[in-house]
BAFI-3210 file (N, C-alpha, C; in Angstrom, 3 decimals, decimal comma, padded with zeros to 6 digits):
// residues 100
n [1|2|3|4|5|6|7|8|9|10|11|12|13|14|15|16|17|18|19|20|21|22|23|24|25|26|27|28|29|30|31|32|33|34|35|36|37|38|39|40|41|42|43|44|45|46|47|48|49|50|51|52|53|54|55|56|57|58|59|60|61|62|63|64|65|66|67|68|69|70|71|72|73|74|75|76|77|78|79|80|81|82|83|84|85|86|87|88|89|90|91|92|93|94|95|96|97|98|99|100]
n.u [000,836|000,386|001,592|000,022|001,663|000,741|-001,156|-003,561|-006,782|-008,499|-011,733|-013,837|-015,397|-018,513|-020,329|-019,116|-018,388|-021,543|-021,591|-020,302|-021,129|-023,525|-022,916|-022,205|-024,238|-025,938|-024,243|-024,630|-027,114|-027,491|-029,650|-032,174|-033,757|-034,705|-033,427|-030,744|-030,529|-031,393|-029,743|-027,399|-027,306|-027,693|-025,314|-023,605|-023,885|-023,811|-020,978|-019,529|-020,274|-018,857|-016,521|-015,910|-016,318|-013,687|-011,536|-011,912|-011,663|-009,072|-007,152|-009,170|-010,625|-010,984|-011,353|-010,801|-010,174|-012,676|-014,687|-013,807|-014,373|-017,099|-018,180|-017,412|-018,402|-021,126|-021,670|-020,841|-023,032|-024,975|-024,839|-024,872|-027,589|-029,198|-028,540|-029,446|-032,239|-032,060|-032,216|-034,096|-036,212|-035,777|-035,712|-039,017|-040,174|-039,562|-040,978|-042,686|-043,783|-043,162|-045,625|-048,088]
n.v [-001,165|002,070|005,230|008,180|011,396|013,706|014,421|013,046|014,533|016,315|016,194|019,094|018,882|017,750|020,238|022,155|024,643|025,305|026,023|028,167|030,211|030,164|031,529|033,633|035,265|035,021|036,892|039,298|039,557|040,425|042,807|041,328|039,490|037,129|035,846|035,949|034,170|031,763|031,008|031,321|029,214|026,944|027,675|026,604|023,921|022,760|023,329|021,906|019,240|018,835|019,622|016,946|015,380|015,621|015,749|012,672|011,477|012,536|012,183|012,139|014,228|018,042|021,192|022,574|024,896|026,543|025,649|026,038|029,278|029,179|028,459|030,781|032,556|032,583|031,808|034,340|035,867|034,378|035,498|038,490|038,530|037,619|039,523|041,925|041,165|041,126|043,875|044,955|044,072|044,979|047,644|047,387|047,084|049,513|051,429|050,255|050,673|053,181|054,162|053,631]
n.w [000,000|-000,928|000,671|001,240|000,166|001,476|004,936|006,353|006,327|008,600|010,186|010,829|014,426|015,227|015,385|016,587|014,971|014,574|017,313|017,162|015,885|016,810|019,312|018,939|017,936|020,005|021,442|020,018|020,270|023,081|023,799|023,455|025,683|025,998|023,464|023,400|025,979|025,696|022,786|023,686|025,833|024,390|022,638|024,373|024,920|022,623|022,074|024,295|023,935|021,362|022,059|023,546|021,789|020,349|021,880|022,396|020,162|019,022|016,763|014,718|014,763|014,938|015,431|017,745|019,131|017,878|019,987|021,677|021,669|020,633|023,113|025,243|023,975|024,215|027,035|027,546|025,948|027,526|030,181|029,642|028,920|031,062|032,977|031,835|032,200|034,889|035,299|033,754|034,848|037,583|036,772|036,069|038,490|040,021|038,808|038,594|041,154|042,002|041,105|042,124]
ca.u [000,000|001,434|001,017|000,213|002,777|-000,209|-001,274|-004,909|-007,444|-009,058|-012,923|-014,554|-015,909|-019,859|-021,677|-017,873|-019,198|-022,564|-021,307|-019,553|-021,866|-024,715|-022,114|-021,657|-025,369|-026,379|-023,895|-024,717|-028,378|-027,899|-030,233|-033,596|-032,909|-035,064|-032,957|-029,578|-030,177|-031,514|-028,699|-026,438|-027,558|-027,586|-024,108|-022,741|-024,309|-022,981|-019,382|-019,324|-020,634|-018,059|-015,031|-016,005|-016,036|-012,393|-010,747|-012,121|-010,649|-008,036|-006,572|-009,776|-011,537|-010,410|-011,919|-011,047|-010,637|-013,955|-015,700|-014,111|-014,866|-018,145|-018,546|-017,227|-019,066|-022,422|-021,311|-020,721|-024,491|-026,114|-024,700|-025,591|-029,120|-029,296|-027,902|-030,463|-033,503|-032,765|-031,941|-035,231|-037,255|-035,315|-036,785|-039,943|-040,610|-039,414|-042,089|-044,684|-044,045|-043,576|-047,094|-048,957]
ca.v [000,000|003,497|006,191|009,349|012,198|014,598|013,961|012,621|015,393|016,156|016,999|019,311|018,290|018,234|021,364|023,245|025,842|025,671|026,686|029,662|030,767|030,713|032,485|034,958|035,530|035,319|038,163|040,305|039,822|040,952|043,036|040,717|038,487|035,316|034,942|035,752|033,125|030,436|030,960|031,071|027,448|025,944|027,229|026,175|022,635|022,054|022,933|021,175|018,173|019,023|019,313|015,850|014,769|016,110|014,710|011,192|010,846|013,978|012,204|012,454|015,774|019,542|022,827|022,532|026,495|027,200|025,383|027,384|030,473|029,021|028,612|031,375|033,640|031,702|032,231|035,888|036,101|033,993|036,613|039,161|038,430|037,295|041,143|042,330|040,431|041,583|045,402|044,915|043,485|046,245|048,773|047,843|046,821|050,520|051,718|049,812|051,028|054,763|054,483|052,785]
ca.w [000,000|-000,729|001,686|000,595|000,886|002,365|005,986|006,225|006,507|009,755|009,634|011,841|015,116|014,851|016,475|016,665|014,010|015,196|018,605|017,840|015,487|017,824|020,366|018,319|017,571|020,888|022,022|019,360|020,845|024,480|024,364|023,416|026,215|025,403|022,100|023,939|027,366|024,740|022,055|024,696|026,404|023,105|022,082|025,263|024,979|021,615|022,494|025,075|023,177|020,425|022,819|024,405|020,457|019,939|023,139|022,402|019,255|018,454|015,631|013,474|014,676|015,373|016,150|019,572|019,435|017,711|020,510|023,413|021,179|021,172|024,992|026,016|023,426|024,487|028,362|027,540|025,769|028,822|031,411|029,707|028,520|032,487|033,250|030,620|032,469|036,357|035,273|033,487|036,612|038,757|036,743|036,018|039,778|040,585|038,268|038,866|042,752|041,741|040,146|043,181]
c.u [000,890|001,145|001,228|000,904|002,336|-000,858|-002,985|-005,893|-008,561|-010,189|-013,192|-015,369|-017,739|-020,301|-020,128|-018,481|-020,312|-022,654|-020,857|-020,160|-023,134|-024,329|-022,150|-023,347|-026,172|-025,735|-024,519|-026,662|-028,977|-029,000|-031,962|-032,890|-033,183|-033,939|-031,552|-029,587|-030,381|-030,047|-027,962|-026,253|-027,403|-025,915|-023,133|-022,875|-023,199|-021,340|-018,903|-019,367|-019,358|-016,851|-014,673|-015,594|-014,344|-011,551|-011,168|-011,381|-010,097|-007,743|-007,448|-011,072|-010,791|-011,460|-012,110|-011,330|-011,771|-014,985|-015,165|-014,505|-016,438|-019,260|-017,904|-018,022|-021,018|-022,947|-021,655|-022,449|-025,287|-026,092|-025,212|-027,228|-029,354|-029,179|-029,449|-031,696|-033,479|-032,618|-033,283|-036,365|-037,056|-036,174|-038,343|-040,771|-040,564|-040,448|-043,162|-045,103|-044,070|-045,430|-048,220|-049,356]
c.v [001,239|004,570|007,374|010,685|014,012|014,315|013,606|014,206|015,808|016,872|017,958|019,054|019,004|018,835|022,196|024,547|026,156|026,490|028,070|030,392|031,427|031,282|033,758|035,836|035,840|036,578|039,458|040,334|039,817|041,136|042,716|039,224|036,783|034,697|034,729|034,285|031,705|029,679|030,052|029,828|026,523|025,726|026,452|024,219|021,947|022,231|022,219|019,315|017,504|018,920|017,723|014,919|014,822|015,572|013,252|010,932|012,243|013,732|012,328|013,961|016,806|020,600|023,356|024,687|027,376|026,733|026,109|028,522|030,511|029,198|029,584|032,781|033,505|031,558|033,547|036,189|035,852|034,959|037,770|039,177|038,254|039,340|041,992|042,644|041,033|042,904|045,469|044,750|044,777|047,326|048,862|047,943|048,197|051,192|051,319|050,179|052,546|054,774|054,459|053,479]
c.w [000,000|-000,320|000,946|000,864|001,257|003,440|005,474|006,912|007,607|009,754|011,069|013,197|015,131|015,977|016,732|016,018|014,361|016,486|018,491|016,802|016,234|019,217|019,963|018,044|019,250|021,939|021,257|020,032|022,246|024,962|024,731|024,205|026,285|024,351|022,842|024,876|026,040|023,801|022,924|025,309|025,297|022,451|022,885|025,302|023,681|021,505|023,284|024,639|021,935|020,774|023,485|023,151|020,433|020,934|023,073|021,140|018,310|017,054|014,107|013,271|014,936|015,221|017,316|019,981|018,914|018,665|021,403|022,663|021,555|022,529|025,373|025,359|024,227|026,007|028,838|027,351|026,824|029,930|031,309|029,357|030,280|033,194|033,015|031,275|034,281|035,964|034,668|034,415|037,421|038,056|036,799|037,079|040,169|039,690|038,551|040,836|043,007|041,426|041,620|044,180]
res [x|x|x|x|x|x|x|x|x|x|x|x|x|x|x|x|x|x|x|x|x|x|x|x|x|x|x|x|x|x|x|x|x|x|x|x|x|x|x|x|x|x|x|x|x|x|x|x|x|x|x|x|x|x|x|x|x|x|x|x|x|x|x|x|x|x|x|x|x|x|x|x|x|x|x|x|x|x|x|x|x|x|x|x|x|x|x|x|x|x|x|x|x|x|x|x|x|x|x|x]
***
């Protein structure tokens, strides 16, 4: 058999891209905080999923650094959509107690 004198081609780990796409989507949507906390749980799931892929068998997956991008973009979105949601409560509680 004759080996080929290009290394073997290593695919993507599945939900890597997905993850830091929907990191990236869910920061950029802070400030509607259903889409952010959701995003955010989803991208964190699938990196996590994706990193567990890539440490079980290294030699045939990679994107280990688009899944922490992922989780930590997806981290970033959940905190703030979370941020978002009590500064939201805080005010409208102080409104709805001004009014009363």
């Amino acid at each position: 058999m004759e080996q080929s004198a290009y290394p073997a081609q290593k695919e993507t780990a599945n939900g890597a891209v997905a993850s830091l796409v929907l990191g990236i989507i869910s920061l950029i949507f802070t400030a509607s905080v259903i889409i952010s906390i959701v995003l955010g749980i989803i991208a964190i799931v699938l990196g996590n999923k994706a990193r567990k892929q890539i440490r079980e068998e290294p030699d045939r997956y990679e994107g280990d650094g688009m899944t922490i991008a992922g989780i930590v973009l997806g981290a970033l979105g959940l905190a703030g959509g979370a941020i978002f949601l009590i500064v939201w409560l805080i005010i409208g509680l102080s409104a709805a107690a001004y009014w009363m």
